[in-house]
Backbone as numpy.savetxt, mean C-alpha at the origin, in Angstrom:
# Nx Ny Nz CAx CAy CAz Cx Cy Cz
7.80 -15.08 13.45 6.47 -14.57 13.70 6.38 -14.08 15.14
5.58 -13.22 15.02 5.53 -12.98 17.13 4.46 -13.28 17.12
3.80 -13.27 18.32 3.21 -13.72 19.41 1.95 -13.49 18.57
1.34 -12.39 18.19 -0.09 -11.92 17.54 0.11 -12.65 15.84
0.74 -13.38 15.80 0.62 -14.16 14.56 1.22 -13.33 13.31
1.51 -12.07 13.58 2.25 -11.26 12.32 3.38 -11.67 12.12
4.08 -11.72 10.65 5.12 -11.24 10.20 5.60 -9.80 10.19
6.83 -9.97 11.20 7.53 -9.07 11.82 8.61 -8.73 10.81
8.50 -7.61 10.70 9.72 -7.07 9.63 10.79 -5.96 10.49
11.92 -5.85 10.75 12.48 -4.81 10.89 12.97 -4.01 10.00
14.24 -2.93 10.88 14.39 -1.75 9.63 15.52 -2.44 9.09
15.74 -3.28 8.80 16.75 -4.09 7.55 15.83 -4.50 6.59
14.28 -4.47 6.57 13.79 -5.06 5.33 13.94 -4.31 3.96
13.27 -4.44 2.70 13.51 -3.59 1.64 12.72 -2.52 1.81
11.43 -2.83 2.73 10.21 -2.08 2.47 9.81 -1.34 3.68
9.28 0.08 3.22 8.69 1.02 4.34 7.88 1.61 3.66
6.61 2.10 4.78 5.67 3.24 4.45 6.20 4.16 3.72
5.97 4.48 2.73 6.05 5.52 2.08 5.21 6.88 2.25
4.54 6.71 2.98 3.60 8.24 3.57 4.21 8.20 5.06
4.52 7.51 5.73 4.69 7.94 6.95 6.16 7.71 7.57
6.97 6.66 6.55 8.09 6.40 6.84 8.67 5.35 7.38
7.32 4.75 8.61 7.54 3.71 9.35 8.39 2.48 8.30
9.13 1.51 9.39 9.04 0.26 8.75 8.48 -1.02 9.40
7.11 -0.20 10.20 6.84 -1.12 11.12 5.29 -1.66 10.17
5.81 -2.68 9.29 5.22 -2.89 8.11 4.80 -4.93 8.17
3.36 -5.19 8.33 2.71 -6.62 7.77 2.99 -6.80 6.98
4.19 -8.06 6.02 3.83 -8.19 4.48 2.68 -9.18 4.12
2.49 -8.58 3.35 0.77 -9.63 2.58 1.12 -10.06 1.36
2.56 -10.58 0.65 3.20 -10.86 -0.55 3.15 -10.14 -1.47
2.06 -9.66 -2.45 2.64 -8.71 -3.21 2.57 -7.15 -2.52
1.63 -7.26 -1.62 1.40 -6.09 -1.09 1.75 -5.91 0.45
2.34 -4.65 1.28 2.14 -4.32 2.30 1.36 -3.94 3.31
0.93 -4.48 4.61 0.36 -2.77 5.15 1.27 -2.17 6.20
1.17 -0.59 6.51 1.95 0.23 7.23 0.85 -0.05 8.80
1.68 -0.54 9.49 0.95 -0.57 11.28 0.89 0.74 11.96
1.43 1.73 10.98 1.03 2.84 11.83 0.00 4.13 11.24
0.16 3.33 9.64 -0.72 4.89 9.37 -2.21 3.90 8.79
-1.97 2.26 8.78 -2.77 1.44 8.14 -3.61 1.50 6.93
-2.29 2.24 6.10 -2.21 2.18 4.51 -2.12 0.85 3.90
-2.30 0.51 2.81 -1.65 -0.82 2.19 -0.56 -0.18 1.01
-0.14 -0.93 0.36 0.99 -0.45 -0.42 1.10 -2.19 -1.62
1.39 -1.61 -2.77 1.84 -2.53 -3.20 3.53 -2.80 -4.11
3.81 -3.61 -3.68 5.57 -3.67 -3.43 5.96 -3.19 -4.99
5.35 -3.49 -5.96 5.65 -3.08 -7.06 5.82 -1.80 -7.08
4.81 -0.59 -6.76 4.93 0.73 -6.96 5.87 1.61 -6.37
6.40 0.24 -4.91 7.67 0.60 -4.06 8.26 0.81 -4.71
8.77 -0.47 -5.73 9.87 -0.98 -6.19 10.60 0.06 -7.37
9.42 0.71 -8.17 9.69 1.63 -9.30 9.61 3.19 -9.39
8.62 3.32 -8.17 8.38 4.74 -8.28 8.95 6.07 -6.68
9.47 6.81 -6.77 9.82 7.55 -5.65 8.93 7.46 -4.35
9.03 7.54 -3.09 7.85 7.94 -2.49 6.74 8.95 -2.66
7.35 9.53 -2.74 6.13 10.82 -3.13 4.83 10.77 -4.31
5.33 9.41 -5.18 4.45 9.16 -6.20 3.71 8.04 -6.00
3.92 7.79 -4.90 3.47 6.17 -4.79 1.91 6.63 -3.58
0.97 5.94 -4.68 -0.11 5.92 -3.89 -0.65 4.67 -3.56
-1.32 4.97 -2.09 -2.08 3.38 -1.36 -2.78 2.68 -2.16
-2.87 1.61 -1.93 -4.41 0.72 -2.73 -5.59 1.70 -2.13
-5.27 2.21 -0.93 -6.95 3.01 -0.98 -7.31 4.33 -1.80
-6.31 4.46 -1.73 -6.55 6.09 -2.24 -6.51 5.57 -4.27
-5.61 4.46 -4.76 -5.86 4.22 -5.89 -7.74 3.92 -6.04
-8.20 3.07 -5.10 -9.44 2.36 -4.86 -10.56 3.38 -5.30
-10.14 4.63 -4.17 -11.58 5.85 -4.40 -11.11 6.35 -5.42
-9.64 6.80 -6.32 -9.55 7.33 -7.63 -11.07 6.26 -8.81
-10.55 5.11 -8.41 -11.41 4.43 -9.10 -12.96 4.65 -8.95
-13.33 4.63 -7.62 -14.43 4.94 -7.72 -15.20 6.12 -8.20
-14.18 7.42 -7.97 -14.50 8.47 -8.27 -14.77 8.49 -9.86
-13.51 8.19 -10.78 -14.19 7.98 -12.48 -15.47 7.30 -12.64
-15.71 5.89 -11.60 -16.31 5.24 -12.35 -18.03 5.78 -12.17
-17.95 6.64 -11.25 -19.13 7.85 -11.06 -19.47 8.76 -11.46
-18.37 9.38 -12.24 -18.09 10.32 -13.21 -18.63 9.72 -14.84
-18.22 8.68 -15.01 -18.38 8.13 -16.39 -18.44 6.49 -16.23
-18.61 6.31 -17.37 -18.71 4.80 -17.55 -17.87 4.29 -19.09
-16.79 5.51 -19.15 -16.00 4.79 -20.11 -14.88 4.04 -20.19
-14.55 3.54 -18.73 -13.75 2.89 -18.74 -14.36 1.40 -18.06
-15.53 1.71 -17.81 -15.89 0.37 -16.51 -17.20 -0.61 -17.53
-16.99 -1.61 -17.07 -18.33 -2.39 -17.71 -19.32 -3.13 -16.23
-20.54 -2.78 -16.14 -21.24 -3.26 -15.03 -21.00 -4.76 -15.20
């Protein structure tokens, strides 16, 4: 751990930003965040899908919000 209480990863870990490249990466167990572009990521979508296909928990987050404003056939209040 250093000094600010993070888990410190270097570039030997499995995992990097996938939008920005860094591997100057917090792990949060199933999920990441990137310290430089302060994306989150979750290790699964690392694990299976190319970079280029792999989207943040945020940007999955507003997809969600965006349907669920659009319609209500997938969501229950």
């Amino acid at each position: 751990m250093s000094k600010n209480g993070r888990k410190e990863l270097d570039k030997e870990s499995e995992y990097h930003c996938p939008k920005c490249g860094s591997y100057d990466i917090y792990d949060l167990g199933e999920r990441f965040q990137c310290m430089k572009c302060q994306l989150t990521f979750d290790k699964e979508s690392c694990d299976s899908l190319e970079d280029s296909l792999i989207l943040s928990v945020e940007e999955k987050l507003k997809i969600t919000e965006i349907l669920k404003d659009k319609t209500n056939i997938f969501f229950d209040d």
